[in-house]
C-alpha positions in Angstrom: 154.2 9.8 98.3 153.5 13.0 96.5 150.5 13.5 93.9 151.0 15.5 91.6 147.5 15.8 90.1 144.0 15.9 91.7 141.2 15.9 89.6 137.7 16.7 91.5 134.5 15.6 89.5 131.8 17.3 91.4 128.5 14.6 90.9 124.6 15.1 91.7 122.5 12.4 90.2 124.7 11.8 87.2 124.0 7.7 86.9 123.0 8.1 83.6 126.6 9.9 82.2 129.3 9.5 84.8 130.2 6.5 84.3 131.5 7.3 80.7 133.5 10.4 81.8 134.7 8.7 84.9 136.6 5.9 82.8 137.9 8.8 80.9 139.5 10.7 83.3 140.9 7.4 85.4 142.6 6.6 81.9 143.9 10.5 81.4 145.3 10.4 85.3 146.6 6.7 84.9 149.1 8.5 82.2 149.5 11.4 83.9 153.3 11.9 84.7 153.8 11.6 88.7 150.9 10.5 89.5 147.4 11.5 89.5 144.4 11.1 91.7 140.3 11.0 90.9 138.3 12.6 93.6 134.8 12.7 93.0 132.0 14.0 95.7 128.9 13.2 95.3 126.7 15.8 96.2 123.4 14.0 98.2 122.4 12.1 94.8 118.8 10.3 94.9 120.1 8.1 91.9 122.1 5.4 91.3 125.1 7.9 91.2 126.8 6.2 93.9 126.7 2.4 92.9 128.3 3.6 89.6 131.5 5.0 91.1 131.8 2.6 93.5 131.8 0.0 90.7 135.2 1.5 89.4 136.8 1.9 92.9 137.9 -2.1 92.9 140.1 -1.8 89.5 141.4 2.1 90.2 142.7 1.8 93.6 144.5 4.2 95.1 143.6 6.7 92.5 140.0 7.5 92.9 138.5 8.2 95.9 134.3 8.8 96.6 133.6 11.4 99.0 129.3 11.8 100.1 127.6 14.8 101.1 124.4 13.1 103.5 122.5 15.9 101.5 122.4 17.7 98.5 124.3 21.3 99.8 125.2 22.4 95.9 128.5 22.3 93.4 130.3 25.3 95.6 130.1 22.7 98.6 131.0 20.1 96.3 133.9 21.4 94.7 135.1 22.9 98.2 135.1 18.9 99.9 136.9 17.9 97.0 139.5 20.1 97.3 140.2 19.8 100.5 140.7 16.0 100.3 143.1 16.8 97.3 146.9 15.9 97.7 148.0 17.1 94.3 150.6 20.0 94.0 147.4 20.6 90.9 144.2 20.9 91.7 141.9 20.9 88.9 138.0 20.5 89.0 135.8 19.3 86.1 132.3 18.7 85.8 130.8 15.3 85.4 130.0 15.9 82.1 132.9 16.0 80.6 132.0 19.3 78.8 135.6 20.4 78.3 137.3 17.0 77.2 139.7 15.9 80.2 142.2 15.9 77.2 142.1 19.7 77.1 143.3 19.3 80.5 147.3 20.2 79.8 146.0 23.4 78.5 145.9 24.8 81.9 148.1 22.4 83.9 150.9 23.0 82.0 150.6 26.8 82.8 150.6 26.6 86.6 153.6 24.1 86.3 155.4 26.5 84.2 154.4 29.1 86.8 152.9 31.5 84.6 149.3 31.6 86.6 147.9 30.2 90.2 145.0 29.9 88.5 143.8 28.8 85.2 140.4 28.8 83.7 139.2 26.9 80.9 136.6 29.8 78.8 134.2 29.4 76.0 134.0 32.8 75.5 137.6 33.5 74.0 137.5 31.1 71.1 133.8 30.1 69.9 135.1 28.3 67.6 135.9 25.6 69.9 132.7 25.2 70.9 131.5 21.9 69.0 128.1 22.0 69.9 126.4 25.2 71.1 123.6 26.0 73.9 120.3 27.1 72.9 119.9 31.2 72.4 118.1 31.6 75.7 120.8 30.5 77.4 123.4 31.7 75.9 121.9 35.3 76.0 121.5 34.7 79.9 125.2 33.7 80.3 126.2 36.7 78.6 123.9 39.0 80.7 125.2 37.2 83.6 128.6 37.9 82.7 127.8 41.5 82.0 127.0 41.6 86.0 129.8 39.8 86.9 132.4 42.4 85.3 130.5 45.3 86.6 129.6 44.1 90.4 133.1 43.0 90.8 135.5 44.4 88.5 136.5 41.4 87.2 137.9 41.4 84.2 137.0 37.6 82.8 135.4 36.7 80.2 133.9 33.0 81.5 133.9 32.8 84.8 131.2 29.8 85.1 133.0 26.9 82.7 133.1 24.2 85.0 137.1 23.4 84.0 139.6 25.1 86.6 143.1 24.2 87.7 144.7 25.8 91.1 147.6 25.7 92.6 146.4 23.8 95.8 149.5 25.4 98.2 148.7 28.8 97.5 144.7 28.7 96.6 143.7 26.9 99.7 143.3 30.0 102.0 140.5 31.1 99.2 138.7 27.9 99.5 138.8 28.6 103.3 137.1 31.7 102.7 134.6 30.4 100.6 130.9 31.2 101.8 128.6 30.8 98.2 127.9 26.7 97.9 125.5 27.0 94.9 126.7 28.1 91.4 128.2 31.2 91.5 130.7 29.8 93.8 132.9 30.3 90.5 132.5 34.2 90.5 133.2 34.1 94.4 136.9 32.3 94.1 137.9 34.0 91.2 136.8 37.6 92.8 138.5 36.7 96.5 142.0 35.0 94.5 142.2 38.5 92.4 141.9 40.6 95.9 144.4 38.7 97.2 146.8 39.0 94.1 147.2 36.1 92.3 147.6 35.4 88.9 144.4 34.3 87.0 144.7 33.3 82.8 141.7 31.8 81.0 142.8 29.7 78.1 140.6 28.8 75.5 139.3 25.1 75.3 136.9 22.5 73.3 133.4 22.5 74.8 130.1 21.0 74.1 127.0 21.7 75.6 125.2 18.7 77.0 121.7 19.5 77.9 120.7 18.7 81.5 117.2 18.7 82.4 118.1 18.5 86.7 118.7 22.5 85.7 115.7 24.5 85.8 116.5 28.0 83.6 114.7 30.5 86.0 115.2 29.4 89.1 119.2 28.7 88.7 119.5 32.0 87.2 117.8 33.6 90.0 119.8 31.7 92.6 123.0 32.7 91.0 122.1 36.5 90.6 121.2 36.4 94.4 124.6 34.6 95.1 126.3 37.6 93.0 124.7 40.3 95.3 125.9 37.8 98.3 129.4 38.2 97.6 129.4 41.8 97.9 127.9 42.1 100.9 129.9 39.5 102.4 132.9 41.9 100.9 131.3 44.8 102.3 130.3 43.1 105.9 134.0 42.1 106.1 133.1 38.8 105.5 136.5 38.1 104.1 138.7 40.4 105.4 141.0 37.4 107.0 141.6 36.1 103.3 141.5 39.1 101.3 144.3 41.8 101.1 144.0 45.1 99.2 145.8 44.2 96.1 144.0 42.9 92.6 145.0 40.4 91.2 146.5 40.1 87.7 144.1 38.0 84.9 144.9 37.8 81.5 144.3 35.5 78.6 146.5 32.1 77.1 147.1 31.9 73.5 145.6 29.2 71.4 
């Protein structure tokens, strides 16, 4: 039986919120016309991350599924498992947090489905007045500096390349998850930079965000990680690290209406 919806919830020691947005999204995909499924992967949680899914798998069924990394390996890895376990003709990813409201999720399915993108990526940056509630000024101004990179180390024209709300078209995105090297953060920046060298169509739409603060995420340290990832991809570019999955074309990205 076909699927036409996956929806991968990426989770590392998130006892103490996923529970909430899990019931959320299981109610979103039980209404979710031909059929949805919940994948989520958790990612080598030390919590009670686990026992909390596994709490909803009696009364969802068929529709969620719980995949376990032995180890924490990061939310590239993560996201990667997930989709590869996906059946949907969709493939969209969301963080745990329920950041982007899993209602805002149409915004960007309903583009692929009406073939106007492979990809779609939910952005903060194109509408701030969506955001409902804001990050703090420190990281905010790092975003935007780490955006700054992004556009100039890889041409890519996007705005937001790190809001964890993305829908694919599973069929013709799966070759880029094959090529996927980054595990940690930036794996964003490395999908969206391989998909536009191969030529496929990338729109960010503007959606409804809140920040929710996460103490697991230490400022420096991430940041660092993810500006070492950056310089990664390029030299995986330049090593011919993905020369199988990438053809000389760029890829088209533009922006949805509101």
């Amino acid at each position: 039986m076909s699927t036409a919806l996956s929806i991968v919830m990426p989770a590392y020691n998130e006892a103490a919120r996923i529970g909430k947005s899990l019931a959320e999204v299981l109610r979103f995909a039980a209404a979710y016309p031909g059929g949805a499924e919940v994948i989520v992967v958790d990612d080598g949680s030390t919590d009670a991350t686990v026992r909390v899914v596994e709490g909803y798998l009696p009364g969802a069924g068929a529709a969620l599924k719980l995949l376990r990394h032995p180890a924490n390996r990061g939310k590239g890895a993560a996201v990667r498992t997930g989709f590869d376990a996906a059946a949907g003709d969709i493939v969209l990813f969301t963080d745990a947090d329920l950041s982007a409201p899993i209602a805002e999720a149409p915004r960007l399915i309903e583009l692929i489905r009406a073939n106007a993108c492979d990809i779609a990526i939910g952005s903060r940056a194109l509408n701030p007045s969506l955001i409902r509630v804001n990050q703090t000024w420190v990281r905010r101004t790092m975003g935007r500096t780490f955006n700054r990179l992004v556009r100039v180390w890889t041409g890519l024209p996007i705005r937001d390349t790190q809001c964890g709300f993305k829908a694919f078209r599973r069929d013709i995105v799966a070759s880029i998850f094959a090529a996927q090297r980054v595990q940690g953060f930036a794996f964003d920046v490395e999908l969206l930079y391989l998909a536009a060298g191969r030529g496929l169509r990338i729109v960010e739409v503007p959606v409804t965000w809140n920040h929710v603060a996460d103490s697991r995420v230490s400022l420096l340290a991430d940041s660092a990680a993810m500006f070492g990832e950056l310089v990664r991809i390029r030299v995986n570019d330049w090593r011919g690290v993905y020369d199988e999955a990438q053809t000389p074309a760029r890829g088209t990205t533009g922006q949805a209406a509101e």
